[in-house]
BALOBA-1460 file (C-alpha; in Angstrom, 3 decimals):
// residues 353
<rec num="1" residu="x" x="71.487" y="-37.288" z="-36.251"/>
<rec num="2" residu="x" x="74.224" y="-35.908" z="-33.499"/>
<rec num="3" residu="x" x="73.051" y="-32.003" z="-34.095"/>
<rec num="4" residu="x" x="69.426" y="-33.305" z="-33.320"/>
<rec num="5" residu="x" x="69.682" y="-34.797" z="-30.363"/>
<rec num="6" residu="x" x="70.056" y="-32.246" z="-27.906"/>
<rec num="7" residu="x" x="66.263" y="-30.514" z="-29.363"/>
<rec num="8" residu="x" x="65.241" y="-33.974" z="-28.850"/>
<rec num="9" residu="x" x="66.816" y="-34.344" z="-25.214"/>
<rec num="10" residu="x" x="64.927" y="-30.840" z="-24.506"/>
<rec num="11" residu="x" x="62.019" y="-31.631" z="-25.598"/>
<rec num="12" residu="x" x="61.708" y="-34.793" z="-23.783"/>
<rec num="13" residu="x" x="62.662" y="-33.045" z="-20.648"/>
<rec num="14" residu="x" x="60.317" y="-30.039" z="-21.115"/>
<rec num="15" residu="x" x="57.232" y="-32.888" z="-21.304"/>
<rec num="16" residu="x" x="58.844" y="-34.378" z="-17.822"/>
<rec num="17" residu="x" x="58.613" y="-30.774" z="-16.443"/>
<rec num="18" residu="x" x="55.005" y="-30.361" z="-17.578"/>
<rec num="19" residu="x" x="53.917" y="-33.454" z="-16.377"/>
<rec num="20" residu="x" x="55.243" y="-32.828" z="-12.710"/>
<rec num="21" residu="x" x="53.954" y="-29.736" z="-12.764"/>
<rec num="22" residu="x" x="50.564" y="-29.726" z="-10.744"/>
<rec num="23" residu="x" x="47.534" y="-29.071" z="-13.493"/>
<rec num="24" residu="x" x="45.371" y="-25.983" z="-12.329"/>
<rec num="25" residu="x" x="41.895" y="-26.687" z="-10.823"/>
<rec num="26" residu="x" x="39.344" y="-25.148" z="-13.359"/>
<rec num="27" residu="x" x="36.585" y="-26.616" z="-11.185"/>
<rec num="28" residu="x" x="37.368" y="-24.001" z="-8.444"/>
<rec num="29" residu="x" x="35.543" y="-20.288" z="-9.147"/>
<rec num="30" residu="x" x="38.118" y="-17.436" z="-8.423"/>
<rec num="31" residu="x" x="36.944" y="-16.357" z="-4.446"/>
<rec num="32" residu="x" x="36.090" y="-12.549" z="-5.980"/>
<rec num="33" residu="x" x="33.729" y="-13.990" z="-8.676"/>
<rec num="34" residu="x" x="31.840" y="-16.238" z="-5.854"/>
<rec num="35" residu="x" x="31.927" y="-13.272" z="-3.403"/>
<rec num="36" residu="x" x="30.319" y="-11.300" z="-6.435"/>
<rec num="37" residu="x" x="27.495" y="-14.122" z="-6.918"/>
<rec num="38" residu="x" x="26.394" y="-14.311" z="-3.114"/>
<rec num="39" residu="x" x="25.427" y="-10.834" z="-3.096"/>
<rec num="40" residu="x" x="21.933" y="-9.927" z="-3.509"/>
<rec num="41" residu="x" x="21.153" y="-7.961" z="-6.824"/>
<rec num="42" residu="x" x="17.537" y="-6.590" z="-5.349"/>
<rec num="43" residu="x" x="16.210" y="-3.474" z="-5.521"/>
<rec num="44" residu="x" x="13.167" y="-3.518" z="-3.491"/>
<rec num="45" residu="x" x="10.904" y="-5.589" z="-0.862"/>
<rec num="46" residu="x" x="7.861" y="-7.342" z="-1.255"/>
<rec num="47" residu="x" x="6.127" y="-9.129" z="1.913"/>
<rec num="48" residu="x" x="2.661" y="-11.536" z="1.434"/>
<rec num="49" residu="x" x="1.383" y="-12.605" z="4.684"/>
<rec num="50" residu="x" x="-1.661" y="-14.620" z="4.597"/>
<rec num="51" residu="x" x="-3.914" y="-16.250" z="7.114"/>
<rec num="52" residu="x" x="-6.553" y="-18.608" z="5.774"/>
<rec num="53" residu="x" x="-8.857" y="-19.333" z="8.610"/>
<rec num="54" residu="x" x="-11.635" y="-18.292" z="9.965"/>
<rec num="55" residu="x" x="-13.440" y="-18.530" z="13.801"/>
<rec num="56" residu="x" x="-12.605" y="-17.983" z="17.268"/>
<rec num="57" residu="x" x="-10.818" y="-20.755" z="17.884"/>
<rec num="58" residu="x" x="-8.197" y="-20.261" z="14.940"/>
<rec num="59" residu="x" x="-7.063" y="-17.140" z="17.051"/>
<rec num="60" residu="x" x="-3.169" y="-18.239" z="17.176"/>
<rec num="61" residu="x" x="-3.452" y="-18.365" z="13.150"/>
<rec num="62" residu="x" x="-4.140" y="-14.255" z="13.082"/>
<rec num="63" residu="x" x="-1.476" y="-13.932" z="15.763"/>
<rec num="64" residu="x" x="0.671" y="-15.590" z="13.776"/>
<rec num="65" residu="x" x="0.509" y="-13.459" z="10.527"/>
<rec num="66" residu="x" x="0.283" y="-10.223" z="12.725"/>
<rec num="67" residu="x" x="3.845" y="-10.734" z="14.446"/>
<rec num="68" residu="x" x="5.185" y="-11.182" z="11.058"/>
<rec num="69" residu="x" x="3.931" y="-8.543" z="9.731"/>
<rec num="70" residu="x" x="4.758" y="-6.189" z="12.869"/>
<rec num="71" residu="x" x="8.294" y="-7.283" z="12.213"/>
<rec num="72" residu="x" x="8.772" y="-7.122" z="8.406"/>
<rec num="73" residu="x" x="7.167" y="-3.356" z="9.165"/>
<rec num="74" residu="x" x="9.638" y="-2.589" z="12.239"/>
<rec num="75" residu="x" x="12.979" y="-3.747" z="10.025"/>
<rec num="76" residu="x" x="11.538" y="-1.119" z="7.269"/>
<rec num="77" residu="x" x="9.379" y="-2.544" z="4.388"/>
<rec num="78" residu="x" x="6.620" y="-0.145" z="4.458"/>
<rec num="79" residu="x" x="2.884" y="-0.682" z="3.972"/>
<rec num="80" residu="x" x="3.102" y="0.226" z="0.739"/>
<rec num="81" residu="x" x="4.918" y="-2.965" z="-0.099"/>
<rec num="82" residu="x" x="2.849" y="-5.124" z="2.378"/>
<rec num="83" residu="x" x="0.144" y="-7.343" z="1.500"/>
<rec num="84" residu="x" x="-2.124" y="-8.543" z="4.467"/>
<rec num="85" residu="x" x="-4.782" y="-11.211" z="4.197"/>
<rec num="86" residu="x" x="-6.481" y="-11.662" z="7.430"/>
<rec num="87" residu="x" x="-9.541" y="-14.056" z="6.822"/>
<rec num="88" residu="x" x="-11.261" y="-13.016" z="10.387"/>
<rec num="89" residu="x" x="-11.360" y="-9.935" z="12.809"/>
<rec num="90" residu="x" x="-9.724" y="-11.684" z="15.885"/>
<rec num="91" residu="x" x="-9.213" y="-7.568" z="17.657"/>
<rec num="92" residu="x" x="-13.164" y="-6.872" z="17.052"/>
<rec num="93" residu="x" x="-14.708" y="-10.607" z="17.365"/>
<rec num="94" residu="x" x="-17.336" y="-10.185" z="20.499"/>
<rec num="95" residu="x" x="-15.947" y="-12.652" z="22.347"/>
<rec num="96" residu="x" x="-12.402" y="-10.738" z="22.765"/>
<rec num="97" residu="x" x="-12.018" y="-9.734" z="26.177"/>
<rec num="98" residu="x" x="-9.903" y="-7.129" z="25.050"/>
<rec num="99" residu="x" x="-10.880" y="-5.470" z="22.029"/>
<rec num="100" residu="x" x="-8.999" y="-4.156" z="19.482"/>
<rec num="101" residu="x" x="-6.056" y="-5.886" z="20.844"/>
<rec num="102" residu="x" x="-4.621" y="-9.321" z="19.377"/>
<rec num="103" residu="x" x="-1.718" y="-10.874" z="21.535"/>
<rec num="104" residu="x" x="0.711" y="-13.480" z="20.235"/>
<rec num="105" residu="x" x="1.756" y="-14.293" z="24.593"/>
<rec num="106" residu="x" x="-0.121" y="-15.051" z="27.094"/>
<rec num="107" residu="x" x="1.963" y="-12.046" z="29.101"/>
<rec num="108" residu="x" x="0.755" y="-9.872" z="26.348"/>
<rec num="109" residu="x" x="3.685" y="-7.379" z="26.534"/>
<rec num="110" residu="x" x="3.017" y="-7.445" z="22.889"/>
<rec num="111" residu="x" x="0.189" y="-6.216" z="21.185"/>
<rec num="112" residu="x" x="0.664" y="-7.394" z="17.666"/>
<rec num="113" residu="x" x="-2.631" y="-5.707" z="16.150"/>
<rec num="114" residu="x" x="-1.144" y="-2.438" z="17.523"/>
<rec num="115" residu="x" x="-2.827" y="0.947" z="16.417"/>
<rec num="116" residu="x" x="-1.627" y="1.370" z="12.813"/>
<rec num="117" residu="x" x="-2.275" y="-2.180" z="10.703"/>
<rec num="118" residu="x" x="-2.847" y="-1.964" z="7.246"/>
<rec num="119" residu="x" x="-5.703" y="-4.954" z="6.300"/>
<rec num="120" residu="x" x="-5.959" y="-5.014" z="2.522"/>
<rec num="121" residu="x" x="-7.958" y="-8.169" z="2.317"/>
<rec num="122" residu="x" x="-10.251" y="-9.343" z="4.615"/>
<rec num="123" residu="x" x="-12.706" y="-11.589" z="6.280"/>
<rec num="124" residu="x" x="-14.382" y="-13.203" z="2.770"/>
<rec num="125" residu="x" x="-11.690" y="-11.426" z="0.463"/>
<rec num="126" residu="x" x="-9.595" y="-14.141" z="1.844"/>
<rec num="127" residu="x" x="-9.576" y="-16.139" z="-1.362"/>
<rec num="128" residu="x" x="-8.194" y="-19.199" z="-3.380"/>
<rec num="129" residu="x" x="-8.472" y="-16.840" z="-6.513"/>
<rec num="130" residu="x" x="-7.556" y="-13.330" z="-5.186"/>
<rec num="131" residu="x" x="-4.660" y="-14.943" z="-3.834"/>
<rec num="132" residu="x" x="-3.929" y="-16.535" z="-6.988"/>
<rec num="133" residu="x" x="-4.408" y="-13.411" z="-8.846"/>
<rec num="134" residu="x" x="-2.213" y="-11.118" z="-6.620"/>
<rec num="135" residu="x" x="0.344" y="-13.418" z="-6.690"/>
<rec num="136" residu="x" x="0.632" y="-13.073" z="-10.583"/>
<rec num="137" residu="x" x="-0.699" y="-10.203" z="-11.142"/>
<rec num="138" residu="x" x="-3.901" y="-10.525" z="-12.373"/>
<rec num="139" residu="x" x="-6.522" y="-8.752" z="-10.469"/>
<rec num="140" residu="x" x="-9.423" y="-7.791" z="-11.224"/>
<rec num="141" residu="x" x="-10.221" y="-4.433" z="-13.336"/>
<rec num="142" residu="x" x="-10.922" y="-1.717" z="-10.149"/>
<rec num="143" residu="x" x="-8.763" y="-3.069" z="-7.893"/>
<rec num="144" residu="x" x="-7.273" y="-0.881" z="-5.734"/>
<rec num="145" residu="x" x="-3.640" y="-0.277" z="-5.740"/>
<rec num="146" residu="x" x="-2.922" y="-1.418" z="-2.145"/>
<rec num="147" residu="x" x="-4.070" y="-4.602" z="-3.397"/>
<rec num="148" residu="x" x="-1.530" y="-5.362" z="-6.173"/>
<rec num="149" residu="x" x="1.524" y="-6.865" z="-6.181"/>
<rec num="150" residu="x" x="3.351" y="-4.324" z="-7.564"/>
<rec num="151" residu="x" x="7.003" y="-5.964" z="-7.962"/>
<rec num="152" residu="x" x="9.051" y="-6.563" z="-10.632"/>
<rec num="153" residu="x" x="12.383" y="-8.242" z="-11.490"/>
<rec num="154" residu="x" x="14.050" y="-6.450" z="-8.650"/>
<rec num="155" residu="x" x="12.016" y="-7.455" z="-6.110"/>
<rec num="156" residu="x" x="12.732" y="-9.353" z="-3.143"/>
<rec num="157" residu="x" x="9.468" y="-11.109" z="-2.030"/>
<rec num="158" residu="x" x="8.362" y="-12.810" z="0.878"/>
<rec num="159" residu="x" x="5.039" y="-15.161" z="1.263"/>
<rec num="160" residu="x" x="4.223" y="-16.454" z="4.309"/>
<rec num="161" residu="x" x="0.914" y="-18.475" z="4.903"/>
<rec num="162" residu="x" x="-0.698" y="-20.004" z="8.201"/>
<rec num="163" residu="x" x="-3.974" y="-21.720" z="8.312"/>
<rec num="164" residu="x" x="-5.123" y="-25.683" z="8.898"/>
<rec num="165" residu="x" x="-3.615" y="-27.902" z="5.904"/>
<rec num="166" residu="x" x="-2.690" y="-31.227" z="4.745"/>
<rec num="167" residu="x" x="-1.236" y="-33.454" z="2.348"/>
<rec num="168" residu="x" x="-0.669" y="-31.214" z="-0.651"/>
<rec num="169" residu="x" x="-3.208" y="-28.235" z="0.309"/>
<rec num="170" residu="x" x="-4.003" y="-25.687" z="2.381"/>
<rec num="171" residu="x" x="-7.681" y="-24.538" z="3.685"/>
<rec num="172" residu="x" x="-8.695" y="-21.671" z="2.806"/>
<rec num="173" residu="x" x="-12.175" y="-20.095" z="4.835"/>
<rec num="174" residu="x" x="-12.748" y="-23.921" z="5.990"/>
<rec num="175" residu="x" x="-14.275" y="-23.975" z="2.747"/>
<rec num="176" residu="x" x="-12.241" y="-23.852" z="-0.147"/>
<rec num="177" residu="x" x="-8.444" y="-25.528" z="-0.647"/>
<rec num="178" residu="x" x="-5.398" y="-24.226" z="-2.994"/>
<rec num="179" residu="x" x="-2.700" y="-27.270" z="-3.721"/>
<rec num="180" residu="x" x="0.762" y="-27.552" z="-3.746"/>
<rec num="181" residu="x" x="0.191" y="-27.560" z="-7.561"/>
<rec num="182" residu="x" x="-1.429" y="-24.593" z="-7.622"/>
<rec num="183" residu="x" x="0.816" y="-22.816" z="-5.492"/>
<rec num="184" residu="x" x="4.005" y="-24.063" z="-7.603"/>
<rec num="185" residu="x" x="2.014" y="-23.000" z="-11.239"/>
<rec num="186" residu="x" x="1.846" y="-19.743" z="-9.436"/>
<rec num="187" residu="x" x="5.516" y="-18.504" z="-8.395"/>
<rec num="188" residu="x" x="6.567" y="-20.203" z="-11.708"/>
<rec num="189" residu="x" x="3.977" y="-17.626" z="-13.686"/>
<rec num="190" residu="x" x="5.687" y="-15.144" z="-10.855"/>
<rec num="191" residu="x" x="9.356" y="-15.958" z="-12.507"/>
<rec num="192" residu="x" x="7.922" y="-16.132" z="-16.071"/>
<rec num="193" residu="x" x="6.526" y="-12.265" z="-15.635"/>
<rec num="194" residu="x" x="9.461" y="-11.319" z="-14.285"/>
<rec num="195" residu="x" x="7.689" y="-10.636" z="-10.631"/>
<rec num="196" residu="x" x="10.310" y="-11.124" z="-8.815"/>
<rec num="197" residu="x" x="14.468" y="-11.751" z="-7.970"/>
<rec num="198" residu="x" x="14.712" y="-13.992" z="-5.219"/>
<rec num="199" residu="x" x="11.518" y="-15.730" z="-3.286"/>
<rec num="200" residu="x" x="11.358" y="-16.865" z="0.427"/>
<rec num="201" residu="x" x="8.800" y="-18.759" z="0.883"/>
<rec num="202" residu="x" x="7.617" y="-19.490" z="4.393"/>
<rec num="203" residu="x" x="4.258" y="-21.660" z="6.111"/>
<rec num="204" residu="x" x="3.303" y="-22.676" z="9.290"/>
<rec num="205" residu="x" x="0.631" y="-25.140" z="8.733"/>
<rec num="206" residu="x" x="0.206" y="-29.258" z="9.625"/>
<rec num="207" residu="x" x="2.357" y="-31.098" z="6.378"/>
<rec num="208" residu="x" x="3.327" y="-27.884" z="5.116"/>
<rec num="209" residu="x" x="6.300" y="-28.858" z="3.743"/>
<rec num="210" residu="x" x="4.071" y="-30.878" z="1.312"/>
<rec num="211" residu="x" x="3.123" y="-27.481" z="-0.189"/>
<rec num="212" residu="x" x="7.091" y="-26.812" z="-1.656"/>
<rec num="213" residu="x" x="7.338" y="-30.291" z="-2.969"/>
<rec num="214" residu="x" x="6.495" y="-29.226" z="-6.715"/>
<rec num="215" residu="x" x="8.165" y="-26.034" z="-6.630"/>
<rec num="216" residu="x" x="10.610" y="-25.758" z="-9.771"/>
<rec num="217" residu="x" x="10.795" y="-21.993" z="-9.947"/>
<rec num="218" residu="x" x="14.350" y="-20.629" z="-9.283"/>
<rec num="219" residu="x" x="15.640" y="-18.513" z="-7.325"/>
<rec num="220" residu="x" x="13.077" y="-20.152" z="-4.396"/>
<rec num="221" residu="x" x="14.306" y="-20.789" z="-0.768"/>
<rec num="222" residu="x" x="11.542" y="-22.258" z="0.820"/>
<rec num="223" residu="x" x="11.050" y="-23.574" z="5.042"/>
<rec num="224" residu="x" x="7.952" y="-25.710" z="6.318"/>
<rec num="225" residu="x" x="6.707" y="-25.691" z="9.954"/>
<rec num="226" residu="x" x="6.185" y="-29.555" z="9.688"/>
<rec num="227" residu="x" x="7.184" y="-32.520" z="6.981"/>
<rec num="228" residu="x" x="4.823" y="-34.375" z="5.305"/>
<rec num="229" residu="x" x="2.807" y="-36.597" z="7.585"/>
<rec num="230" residu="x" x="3.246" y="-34.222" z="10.786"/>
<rec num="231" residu="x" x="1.089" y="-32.005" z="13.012"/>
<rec num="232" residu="x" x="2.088" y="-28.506" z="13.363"/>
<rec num="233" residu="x" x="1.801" y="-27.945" z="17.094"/>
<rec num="234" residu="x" x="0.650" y="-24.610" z="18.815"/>
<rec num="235" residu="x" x="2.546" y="-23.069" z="21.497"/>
<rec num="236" residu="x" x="0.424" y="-22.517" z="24.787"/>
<rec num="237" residu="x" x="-3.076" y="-21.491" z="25.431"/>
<rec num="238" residu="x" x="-3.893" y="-18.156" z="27.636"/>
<rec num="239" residu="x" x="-6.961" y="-19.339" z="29.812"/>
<rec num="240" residu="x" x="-8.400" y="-15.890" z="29.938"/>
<rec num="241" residu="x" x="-9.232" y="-16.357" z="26.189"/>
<rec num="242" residu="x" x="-9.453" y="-20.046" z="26.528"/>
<rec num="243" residu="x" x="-7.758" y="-20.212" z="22.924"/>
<rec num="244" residu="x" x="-3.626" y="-20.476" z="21.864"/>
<rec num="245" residu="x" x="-2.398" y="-17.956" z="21.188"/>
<rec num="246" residu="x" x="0.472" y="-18.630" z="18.749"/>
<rec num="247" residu="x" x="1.842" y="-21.585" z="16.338"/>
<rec num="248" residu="x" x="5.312" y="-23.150" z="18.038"/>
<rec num="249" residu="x" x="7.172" y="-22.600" z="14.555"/>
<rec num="250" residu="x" x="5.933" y="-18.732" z="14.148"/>
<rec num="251" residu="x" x="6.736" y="-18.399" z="18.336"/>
<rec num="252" residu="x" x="10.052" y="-19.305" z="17.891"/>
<rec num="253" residu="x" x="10.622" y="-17.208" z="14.634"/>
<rec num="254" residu="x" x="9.319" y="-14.505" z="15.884"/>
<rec num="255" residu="x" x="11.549" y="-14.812" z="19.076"/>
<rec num="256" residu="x" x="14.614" y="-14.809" z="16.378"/>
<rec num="257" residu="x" x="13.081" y="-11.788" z="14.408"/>
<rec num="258" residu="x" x="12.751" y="-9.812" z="17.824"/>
<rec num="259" residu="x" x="16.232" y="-9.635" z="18.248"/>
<rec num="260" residu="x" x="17.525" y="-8.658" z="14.678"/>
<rec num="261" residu="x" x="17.833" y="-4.613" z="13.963"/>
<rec num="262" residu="x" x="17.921" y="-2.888" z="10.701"/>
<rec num="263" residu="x" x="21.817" y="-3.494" z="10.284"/>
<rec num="264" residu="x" x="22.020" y="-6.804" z="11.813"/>
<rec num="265" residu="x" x="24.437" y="-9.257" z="10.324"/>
<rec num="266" residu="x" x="22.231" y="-12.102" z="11.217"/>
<rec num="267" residu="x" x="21.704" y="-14.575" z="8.055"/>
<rec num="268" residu="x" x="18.963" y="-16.516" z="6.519"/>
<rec num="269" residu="x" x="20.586" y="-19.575" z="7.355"/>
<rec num="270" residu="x" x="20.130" y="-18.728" z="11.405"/>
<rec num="271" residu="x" x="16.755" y="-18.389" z="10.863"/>
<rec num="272" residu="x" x="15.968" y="-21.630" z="9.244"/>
<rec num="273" residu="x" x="17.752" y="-22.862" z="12.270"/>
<rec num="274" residu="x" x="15.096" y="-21.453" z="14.801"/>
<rec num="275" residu="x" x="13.335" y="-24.315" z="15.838"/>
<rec num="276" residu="x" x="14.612" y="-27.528" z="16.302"/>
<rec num="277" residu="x" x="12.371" y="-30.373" z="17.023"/>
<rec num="278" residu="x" x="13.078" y="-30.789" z="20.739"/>
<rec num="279" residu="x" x="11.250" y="-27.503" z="21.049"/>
<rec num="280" residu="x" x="8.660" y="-27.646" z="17.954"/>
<rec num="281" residu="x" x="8.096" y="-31.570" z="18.324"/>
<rec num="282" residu="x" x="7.490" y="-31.279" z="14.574"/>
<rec num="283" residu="x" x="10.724" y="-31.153" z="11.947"/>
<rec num="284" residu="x" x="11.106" y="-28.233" z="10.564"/>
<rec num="285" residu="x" x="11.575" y="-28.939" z="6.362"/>
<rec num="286" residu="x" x="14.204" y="-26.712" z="4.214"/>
<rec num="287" residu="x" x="14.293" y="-26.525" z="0.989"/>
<rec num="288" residu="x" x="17.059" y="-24.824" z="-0.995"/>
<rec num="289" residu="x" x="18.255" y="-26.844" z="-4.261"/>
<rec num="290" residu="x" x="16.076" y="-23.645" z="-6.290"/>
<rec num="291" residu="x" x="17.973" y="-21.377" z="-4.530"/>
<rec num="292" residu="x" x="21.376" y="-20.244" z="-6.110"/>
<rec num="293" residu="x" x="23.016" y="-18.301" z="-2.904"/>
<rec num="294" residu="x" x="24.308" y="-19.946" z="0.239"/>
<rec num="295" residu="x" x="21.878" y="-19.104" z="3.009"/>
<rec num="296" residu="x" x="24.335" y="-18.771" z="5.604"/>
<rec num="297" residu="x" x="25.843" y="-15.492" z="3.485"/>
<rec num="298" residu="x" x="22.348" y="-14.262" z="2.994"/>
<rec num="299" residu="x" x="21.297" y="-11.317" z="5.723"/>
<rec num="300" residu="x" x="17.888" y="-11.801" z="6.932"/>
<rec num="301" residu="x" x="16.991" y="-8.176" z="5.932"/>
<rec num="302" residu="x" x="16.950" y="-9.420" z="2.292"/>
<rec num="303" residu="x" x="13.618" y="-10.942" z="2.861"/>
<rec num="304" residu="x" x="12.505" y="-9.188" z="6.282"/>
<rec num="305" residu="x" x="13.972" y="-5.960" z="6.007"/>
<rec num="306" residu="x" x="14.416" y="-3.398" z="3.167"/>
<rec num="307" residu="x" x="17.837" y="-1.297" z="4.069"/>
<rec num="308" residu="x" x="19.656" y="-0.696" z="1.016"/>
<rec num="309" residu="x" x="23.131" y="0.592" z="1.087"/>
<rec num="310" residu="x" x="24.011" y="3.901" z="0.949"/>
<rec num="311" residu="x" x="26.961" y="6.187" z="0.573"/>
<rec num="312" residu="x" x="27.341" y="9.517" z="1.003"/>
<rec num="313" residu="x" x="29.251" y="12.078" z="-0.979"/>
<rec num="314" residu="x" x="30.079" y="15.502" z="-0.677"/>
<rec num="315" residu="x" x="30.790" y="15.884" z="-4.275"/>
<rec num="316" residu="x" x="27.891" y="17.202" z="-6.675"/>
<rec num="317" residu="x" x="26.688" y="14.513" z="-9.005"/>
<rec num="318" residu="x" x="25.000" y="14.399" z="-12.347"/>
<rec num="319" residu="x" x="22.114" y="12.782" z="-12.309"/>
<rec num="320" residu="x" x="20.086" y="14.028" z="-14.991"/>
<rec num="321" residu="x" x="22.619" y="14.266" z="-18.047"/>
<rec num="322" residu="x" x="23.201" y="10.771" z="-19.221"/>
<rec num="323" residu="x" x="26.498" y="11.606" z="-21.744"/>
<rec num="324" residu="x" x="28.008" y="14.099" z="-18.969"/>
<rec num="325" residu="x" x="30.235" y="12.759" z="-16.818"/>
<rec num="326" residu="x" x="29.242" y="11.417" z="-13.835"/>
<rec num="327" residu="x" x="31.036" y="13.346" z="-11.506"/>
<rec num="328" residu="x" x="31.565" y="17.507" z="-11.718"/>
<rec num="329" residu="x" x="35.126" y="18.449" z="-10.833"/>
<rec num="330" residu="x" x="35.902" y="21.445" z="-8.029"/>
<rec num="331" residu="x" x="37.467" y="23.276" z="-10.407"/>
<rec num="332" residu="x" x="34.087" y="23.466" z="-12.617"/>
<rec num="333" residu="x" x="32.209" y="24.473" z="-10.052"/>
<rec num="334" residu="x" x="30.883" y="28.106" z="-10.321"/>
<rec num="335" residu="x" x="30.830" y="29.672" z="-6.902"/>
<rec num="336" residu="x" x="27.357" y="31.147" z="-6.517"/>
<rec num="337" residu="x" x="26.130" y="34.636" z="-5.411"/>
<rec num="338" residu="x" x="24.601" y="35.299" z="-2.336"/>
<rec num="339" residu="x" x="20.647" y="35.697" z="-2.779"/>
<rec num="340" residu="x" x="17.846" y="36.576" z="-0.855"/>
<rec num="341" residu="x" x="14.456" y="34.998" z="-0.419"/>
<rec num="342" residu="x" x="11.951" y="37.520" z="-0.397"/>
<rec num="343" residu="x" x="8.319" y="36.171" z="0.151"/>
<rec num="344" residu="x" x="5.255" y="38.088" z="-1.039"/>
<rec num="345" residu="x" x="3.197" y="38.978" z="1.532"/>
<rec num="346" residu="x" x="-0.669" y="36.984" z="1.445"/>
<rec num="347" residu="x" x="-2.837" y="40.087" z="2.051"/>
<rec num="348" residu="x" x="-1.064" y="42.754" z="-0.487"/>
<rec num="349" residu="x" x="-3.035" y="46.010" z="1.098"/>
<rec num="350" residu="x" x="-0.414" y="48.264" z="-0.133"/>
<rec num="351" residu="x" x="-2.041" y="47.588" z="-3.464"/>
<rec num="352" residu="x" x="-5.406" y="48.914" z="-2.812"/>
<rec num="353" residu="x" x="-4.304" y="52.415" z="-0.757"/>
């Protein structure tokens, strides 16, 4: 019994060691690992900018969709990768004092219709359906290519909507609807096809925010001109048209947009910021419980933008040979001769002396 207890003595002290020890928080992610998880994994940029209405009067809605697409196109997502839905010809409609011309400010020191817009659906093209179908991909047999969706599982996509809506729909033409249901059986076929990474979802509408309620998709960050039960208020008329000429919401975005450049370190989470209700009277709504990143740590060129990193190297790389390695070394580097380019000449006379 003596020669045991001084094991015993130890190992009671050992537990009294343990136990003031302070027990390591497995509930906290190592900082590299969440650094890792707020960057974006996208490879490309997608932008769908819709507006639904039609007539002279609805003139602020077209403004609207035009100064977000001039900006998605000046921060570098091409044409290529932008669809435009424009459900009436505001620059050509007769009574346009200005044709050809579409201005989002009564100033008009910007011309948002500009001289190189891309239209890929309009006037009666403006549809429930094709909407539908670009959004999952499945157009009609003969569509054209600037009329697909053409992203993937890479793809960054935006989809931003403005027209006249209400509880749980929006208008489409003044004549047909598409419902929050709809909408949300449509991203979630988007996510199923593997059509896209990451999804910002933006509308300017009255009760817009009604039209994210049934979203369960992930990977969705979605913001709402208005909650549920609230007008979404235009922004000031210009009496030489006698129309408004822009939605508050899309005014004050656009006034955000307008200031960001290609490398800006602005974030997502400024921009949802934008508008508080002392100057858009209605509450902006936010939703982000889809969305897996922190907006604030999100750049707004992941959505509105499409600048990719790049690095450049003086070293030659392989890019072809898959089981080489990836870089050559200097000393296997064969110095090449000097050579000289020697172009045939186009009318060879000589030949026919």
């Amino acid at each position: 019994m003596i020669t045991k207890l001084p094991i015993i003595l130890a190992a009671m002290f050992g537990c009294c060691l343990a136990a003031t020890q302070p027990a390591q928080d497995t509930r906290v992610l190592p900082e590299g690992f969440v650094d890792a998880a707020q960057r974006s994994t996208h490879t490309n940029n997608w932008a769908v900018l819709v507006d639904a209405s039609r007539f002279w009067f609805n003139y602020r809605h077209v403004a609207n969709v035009l100064s977000i697409y001039r900006s998605v196109k000046r921060l570098g997502i091409p044409d290529s990768q932008i669809i435009l839905m424009i459900a009436d010809d505001m620059a050509c409609n007769a009574r346009n004092p200005r044709p050809g011309q579409v201005y989002n400010n009564a100033n008009q020191h910007i011309n948002v219709y500009g001289d190189d817009v891309e239209v890929d659906y309009r006037g009666y093209e403006v549809t429930v359906e094709n909407f539908v179908r670009l959004l999952t991909g499945r157009t009609q047999n003969g569509t054209a290519r600037s009329k697909k969706l053409l992203s993937d599982a890479g793809s960054n996509v935006l989809i931003y909507l403005t027209g006249h809506g209400g509880d749980g729909f929006l208008k489409f033409q003044d004549s047909e609807e598409i419902t929050s249901q709809e909408l949300a059986d449509g991203i979630q076929q988007m996510w199923e096809k593997k059509r896209y990474n990451e999804l910002f979802f933006m509308v300017d509408t009255c009760q817009a925010a009604s039209l994210y309620e049934k979203f369960t998709s992930p990977n969705v960050l979605a913001v709402a001109s208005s909650l549920v039960g609230e007008d979404s208020l235009s922004h000031h008329v210009d009496p030489s048209i006698g129309v408004y000429m822009i939605d508050r919401y899309t005014y004050y975005a656009l006034e955000f947009l307008e200031k960001v450049q290609p490398f800006s370190k602005r974030t997502i989470g400024e921009f949802l910021q934008v508008c508080p209700k002392r100057v858009c009277i209605s509450t902006v709504g936010v939703r982000k419980d889809l969305y897996r990143r922190d907006p604030h740590k999100v750049p707004i060129t992941d959505f509105f933008g499409a600048i990719r990193p790049t690095r450049v190297s003086t070293d030659r790389i392989n890019v072809t040979l898959a089981n080489e390695d990836d870089f050559i070394t200097t000393d296997e580097l064969v110095v090449m001769k000097p050579f000289k380019i020697v172009i045939e000449p186009q009318f060879p006379t000589e030949f026919f002396k």
